[in-house]
N, C-alpha and C positions, 0 to 999 in steps of 0.2 A: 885810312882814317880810323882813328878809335872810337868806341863807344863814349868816350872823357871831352873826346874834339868840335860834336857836336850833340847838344840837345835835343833840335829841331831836324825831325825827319824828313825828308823829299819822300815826295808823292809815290805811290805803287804804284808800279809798270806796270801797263796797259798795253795789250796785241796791238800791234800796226793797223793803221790804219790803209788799208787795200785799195788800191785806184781800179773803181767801175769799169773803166775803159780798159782797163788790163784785162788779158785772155784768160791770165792764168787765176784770175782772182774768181771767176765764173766755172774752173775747172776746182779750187779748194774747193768753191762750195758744194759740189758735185761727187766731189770727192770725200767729204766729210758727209756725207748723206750714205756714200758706197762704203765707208766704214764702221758708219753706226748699225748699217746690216748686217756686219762681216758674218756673225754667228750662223746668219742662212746663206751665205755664199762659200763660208768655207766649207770643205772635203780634205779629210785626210783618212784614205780608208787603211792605212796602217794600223791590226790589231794589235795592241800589248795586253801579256799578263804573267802569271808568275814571280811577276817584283816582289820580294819582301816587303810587305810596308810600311814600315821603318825604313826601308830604302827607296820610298816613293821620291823625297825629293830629289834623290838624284837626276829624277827628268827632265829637271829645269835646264839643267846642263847636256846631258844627254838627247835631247828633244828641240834643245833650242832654236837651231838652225836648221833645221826641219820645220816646223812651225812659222819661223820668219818666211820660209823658202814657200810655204804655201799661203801664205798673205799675201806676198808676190802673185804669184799667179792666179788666186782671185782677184786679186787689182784687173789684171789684163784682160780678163776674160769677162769682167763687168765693163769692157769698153763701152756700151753702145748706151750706159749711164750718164760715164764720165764725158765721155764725146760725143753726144748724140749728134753735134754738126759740122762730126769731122774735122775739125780743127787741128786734130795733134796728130793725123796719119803721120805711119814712121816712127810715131815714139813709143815706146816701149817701156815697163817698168821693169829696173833693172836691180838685183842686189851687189856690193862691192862690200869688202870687207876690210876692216883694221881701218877707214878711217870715215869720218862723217861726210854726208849723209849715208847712212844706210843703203838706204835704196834712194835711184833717182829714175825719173820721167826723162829718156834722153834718146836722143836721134843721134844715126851718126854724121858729121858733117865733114866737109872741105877737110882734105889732108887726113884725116881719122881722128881728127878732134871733135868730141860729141859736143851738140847743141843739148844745153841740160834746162828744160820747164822747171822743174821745182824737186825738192831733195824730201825724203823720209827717214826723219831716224825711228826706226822701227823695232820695240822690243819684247820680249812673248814674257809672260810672269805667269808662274806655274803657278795655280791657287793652294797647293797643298806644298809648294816651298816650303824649307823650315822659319823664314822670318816672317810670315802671314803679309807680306806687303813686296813690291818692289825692292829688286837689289839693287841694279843695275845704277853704275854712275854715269851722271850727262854733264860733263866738264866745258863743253865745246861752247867757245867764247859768241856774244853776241853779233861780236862783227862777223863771225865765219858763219851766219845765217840770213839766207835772204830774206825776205818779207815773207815770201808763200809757202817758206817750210814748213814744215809740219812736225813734230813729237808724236810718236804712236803706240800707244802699250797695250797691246793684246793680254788678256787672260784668258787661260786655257787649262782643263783638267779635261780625267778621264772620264766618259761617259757611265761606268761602272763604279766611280772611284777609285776601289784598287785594281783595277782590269778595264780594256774597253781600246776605243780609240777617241784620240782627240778630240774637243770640242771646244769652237771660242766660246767667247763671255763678248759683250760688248765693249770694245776697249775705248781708250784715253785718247782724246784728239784734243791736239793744243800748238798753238806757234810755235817756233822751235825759238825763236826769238823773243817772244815772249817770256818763253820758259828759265832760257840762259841770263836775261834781265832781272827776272822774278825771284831765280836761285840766289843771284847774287846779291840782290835786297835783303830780302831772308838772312844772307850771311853776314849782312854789316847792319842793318836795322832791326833784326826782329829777334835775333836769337839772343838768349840772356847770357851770356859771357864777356868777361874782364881783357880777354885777350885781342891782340892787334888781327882788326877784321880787315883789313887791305886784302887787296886783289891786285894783281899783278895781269892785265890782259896783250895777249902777242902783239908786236909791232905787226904793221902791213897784213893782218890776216883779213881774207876776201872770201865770200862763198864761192865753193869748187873750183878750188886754185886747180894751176894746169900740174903743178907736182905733189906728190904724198906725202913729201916730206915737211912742207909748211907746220909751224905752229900753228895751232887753233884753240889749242885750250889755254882757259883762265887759272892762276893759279896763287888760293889763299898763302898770306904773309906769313899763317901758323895753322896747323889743323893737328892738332895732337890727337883728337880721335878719329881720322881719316873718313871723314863723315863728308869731307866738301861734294858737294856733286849728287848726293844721296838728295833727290828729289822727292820720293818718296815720305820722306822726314822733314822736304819743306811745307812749314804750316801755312793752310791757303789753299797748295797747290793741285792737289790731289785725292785729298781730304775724304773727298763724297766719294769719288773716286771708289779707294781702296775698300770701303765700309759698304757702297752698293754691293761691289763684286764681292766682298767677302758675306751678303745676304744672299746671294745664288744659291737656290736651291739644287742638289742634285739627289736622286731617291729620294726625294720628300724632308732632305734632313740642309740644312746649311752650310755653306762651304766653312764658314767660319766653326761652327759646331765639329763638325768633320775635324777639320784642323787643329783645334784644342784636344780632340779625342785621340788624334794621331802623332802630338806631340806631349804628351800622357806616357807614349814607349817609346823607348831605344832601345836600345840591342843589349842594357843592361836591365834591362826596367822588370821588375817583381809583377808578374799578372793580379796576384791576390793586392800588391799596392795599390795599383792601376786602378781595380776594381772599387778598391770605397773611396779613394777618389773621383773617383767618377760619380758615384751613389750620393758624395757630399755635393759635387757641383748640381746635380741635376735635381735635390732638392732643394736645392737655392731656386731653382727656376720654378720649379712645381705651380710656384705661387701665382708665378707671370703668367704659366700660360694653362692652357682649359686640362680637365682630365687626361679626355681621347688623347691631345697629342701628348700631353706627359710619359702616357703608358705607351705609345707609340715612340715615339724618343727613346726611352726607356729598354724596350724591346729592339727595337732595330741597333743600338748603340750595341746591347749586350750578345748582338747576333753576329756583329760584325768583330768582338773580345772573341769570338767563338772559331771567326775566320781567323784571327791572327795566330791561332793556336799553330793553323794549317798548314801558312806561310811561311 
């Protein structure tokens, strides 16, 4: 359908509605309580340091499956949250890769065919990435999501900044079904473009088909800036989202401050540039905010111009 074909828009998708009597609908919400604490359950005593930082973001990549791999295992280890009455002995939170979900709640059953509870697609966003927000594309059609999946996006940096070990942020809990619904409203009602917003969704696709090989993802009629899937971009959805976590404080200063000051270098960039750019931005703010922290802002930013000399 075009933007030209109809006027009148249908309604925003709204999360499923969850049957009480379901087991597993009393274990999301359990679960969604074990994930909004994750920042005090996670442990990753892996120190890093010596990155250049200019080449901090490369941890996103470098780190990622590391970081998913310990969400993991605080799930499991928060069992006696999630299951306080035993319900799910035998199951286990499992990661699987190259195809969705991420991770799943699954036993193994008859023959070696797992009994699967519910699926997590689970993904880590570096806050000092170079895009200040979510990369990660989430294509995977609505049908291939059951009612109790879940969307999970961890943010995570370094406890030192440029050194340290990992630390989450409180991350993003959302239907997974919802989500794939919401993406593709987004893509045919909300975004302003001329071009053919059709979606193309796989025949027969079912949540955790028994082979790998199934279709599951949805797939735009035209995406000339390969944007489809970029959730992060969808307006609505994440919104508060990214702008909380990017208000995390780490040494006193903002992730998002951090950010602009560390996307100010590359590996070409003039230090004396850097610097009254810097001096312009932060007089811009001077005004917003009180003395102390100006001069503190101020100082710490030009301490850390000091570290990068080091680096």
């Amino acid at each position: 359908m075009t933007n030209n074909e109809s006027s009148a828009k249908p309604p925003r998708p709204e999360p499923p509605v969850l049957d009480p009597s379901d087991k597993r609908t009393a274990l999301v919400e359990r679960l969604q309580s074990v994930l909004a604490g994750l920042p005090s359950f996670f442990e990753f005593d892996n120190h890093f340091s010596g990155v250049n930082a200019t080449d901090l973001h490369a941890l996103n990549t470098l780190l990622g499956a590391s970081i998913e791999g310990q969400v993991v295992k605080a799930l499991n280890l928060q069992r006696p949250i999630w299951d306080p009455d035993d319900e799910w002995l035998g199951y286990t939170f499992e990661r699987q890769s190259q195809t969705f979900p991420d991770v799943r709640l699954v036993r193994k059953g008859d023959k070696g065919k797992p009994d699967i509870g519910l699926g997590i697609e689970l993904k880590g966003w570096f806050l000092l990435a170079k895009e200040g927000e979510p990369s990660f594309r989430f294509t995977t059609s609505a049908k291939a999501c059951a009612d109790h999946d879940l969307l999970v996006v961890l943010p995570w940096y370094l406890d030192n900044v440029l050194s340290g070990s990992p630390v989450a942020a409180e991350p993003f809990v959302a239907s997974a079904r919802w989500a794939a619904e919401y993406r593709n409203y987004y893509w045919q009602h909300m975004r302003n473009t001329k071009g053919d917003t059709a979606i193309t969704s796989p025949e027969g696709a079912i949540p955790y088909p028994d082979t790998s090989d199934m279709r599951i993802s949805d797939h735009p009629a035209y995406d000339g800036g390969g944007n489809f899937g970029r959730v992060a971009r969808v307006s609505g959805m994440m919104d508060d989202f990214i702008r909380d976590s990017n208000n995390t404080e780490v040494l006193g200063i903002r992730i998002g401050d951090w950010h602009s000051f560390l996307r100010m270098h590359s590996d070409q960039a003039d230090l004396d540039t850097v610097s009254a750019k810097m001096r312009i931005e932060l007089e811009k703010r001077v005004s917003k905010i009180s003395e102390k922290d100006a001069s503190f802002l101020i100082s710490t930013l030009l301490l850390a111009k000091e570290i990068l000399k080091d680096v």
